[in-house]
N, C-alpha and C positions, 0 to 999 in steps of 0.2 A: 729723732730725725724725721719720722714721717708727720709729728703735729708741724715744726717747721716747714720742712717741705710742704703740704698740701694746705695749710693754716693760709699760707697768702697768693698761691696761684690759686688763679680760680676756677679748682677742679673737686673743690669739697671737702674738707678733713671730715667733717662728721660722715659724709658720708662714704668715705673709705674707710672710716675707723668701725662703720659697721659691714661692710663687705671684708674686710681683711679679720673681722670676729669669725663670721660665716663660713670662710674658705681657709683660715689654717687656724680655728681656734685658739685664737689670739684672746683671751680675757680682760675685761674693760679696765683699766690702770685703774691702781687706789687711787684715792682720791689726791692724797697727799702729793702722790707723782701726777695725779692730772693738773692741781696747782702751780706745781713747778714748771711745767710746762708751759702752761699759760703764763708764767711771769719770764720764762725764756721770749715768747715772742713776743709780752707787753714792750721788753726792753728794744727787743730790734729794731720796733719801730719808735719806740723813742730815739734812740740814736740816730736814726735814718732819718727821723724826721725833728732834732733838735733845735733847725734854725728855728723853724717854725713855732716848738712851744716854747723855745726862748724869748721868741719875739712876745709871742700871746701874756706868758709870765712880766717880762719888763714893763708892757704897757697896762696890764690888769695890777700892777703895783708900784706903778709911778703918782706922784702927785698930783704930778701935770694934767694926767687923766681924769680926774676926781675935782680940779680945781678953776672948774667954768665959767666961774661967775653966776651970772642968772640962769644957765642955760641948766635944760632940767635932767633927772640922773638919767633917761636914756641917749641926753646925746653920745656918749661916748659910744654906746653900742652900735649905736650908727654912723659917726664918722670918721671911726678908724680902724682900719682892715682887718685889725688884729681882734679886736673886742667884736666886730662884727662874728667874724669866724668860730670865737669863743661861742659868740652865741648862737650861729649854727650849728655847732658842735651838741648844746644843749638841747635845741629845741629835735635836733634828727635823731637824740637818747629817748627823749619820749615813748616815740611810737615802737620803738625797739624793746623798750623795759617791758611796757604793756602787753606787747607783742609775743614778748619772752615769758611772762609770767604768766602767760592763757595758754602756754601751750606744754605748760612745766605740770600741768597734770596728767596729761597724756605723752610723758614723754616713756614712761617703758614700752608702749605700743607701736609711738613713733619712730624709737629708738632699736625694733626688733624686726622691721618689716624691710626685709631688703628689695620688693616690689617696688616699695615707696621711694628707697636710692634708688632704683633704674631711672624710677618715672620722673622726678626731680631733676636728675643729672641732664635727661633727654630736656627739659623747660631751662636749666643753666648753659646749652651747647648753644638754646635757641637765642636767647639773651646774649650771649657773647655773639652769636652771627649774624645778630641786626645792626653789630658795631661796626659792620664790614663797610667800607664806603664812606664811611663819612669823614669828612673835611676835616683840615687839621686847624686850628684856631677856634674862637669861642670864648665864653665869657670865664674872666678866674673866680676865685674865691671871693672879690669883693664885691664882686657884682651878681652875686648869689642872691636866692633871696628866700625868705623864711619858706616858700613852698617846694623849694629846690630841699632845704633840710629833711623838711617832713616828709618827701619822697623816698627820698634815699636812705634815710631812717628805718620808715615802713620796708623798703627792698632787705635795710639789715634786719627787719623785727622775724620776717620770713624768711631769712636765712636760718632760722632758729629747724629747720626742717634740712635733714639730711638727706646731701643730695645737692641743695642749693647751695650753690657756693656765693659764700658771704662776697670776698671782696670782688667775683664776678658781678653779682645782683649789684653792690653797690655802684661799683665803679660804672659798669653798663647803663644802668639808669641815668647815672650822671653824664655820659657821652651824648644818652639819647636826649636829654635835657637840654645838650648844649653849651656842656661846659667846658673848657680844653682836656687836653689829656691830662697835662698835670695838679689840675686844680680837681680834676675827676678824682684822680689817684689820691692826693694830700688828704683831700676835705674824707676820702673813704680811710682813708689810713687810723687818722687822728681822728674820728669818729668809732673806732672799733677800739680807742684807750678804755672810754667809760663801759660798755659792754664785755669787754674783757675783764676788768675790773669789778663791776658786777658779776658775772657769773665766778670770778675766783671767790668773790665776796659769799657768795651763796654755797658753793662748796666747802669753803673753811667753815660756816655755819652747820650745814649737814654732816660736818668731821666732829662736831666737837663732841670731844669725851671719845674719840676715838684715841687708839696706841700711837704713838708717831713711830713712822718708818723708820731705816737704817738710812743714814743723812748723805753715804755716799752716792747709790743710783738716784737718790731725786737729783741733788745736786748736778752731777755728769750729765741727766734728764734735759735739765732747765739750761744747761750750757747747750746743751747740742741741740736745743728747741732753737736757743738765739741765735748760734753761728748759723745754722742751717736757713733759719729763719729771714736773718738778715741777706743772706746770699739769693736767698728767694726774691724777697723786696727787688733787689738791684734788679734781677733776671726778669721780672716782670715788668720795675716801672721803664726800662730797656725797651722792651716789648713795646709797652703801650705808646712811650712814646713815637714809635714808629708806626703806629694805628693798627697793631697787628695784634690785637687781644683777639680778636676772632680764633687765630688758630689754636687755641684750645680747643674750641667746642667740638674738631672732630674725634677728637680724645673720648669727653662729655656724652659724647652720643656715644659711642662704641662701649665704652665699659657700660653707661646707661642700659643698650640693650641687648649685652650680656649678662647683664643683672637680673632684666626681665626676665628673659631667657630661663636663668638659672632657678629663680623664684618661681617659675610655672614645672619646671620640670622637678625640683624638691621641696614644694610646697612651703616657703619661704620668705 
């Protein structure tokens, strides 16, 4: 319930899943049930956002796409919304994978310093409060353009740090960039499939040759990630679409510096 829940508002899961270690001794889930999990909220937003990789799937395996004539193999990537999108999708994995893999050696340090959640949370309130004010319209997904990916990409590679909250950073950037709210929200959603996907991919990797768990709490796990999860999505794209992702960040700030707080008074 709590990786749904805080997985897509953007208030942090990593970074409450290390304040809630901290303050009631909560131990980091096996691996098996952090996988499960993760595949609870891959699917949410697959469902949530089906038209979408429906669309991308028909026209990345249609004929018609493929069958140009003279014209050469990147025009499809550029003249049609769907293939374009696919390929911002790729190119904003980039700076995430890189991003993700540089910091996957420091990550028990990163991962033990509830300083670091204050002080992150406090840089995620301010992100979400620069979204305050701004207009509603802007360009969508198709009139994106490769440096709008690698932005947003880089904002998810830094989410890799607790504290930051992923679909905050992403979607944030993309408002400040200019882009509607819904095409902010979409292009962050379906942009967080292949990173999700990677880090499940890299977990089952560091499981193997381990015991597999007892099938009913992953199970129950991964259901209660996606219903939770999906419930989130609505409650948020809800939210933004009313340009009101700011009021998170007084949240963001508050737990941030109680966090602080907490970490200077128990050395932490």
């Amino acid at each position: 319930i709590i990786q749904g829940l805080t997985e897509f508002l953007p208030i942090s899961s990593s970074g409450h899943l290390v304040l809630f270690q901290y303050l009631f001794g909560i131990k980091e889930p096996e691996i098996f049930f952090d996988v499960a999990v993760h595949m609870g909220t891959l699917m949410a937003v697959c469902i949530f956002f089906s038209r979408e990789l429906k669309g991308i799937a028909r026209v990345l395996f249609s004929v018609s796409t493929w069958s140009g004539g003279d014209e050469n193999f990147w025009q499809p990537f550029i003249k049609k919304p769907e293939m374009r999108l696919l390929t911002l999708i790729i190119v904003g994995t980039i700076p995430t994978g890189v991003i993700g893999l540089a910091f996957r050696s420091a990550a028990d340090t990163i991962f033990s310093s509830v300083r670091l959640v204050g002080g992150m949370l406090l840089v995620t309130g301010l992100i979400l409060w620069f979204t305050r004010g701004l207009k509603k319209g802007g360009r969508n997904t198709g009139e994106m353009t490769l440096w709008d990916g690698l932005t947003v990409g880089l904002m998810q590679g830094v989410a890799v740090l607790p504290g930051i909250s992923r679909s905050g950073a992403t979607i944030g950037i993309a408002l400040l960039r200019g882009l509607d709210r819904e095409a902010a929200a979409c292009y962050s959603f379906l942009l967080s499939i292949p990173a999700i996907l990677g880090a499940m991919t890299l977990e089952l990797y560091q499981a193997r040759g381990s015991v597999s768990p007892a099938m009913a709490p992953v199970l129950l796990g991964a259901c209660a990630a996606g219903l939770v999860g999906y419930g989130a999505l609505k409650v948020l794209v809800h939210i933004l679409k009313k340009g009101e992702l700011y009021v998170f960040a007084p949240y963001c700030w508050l737990v941030g510096a109680i966090a602080i707080g907490w970490s200077f008074l128990w050395g932490c």
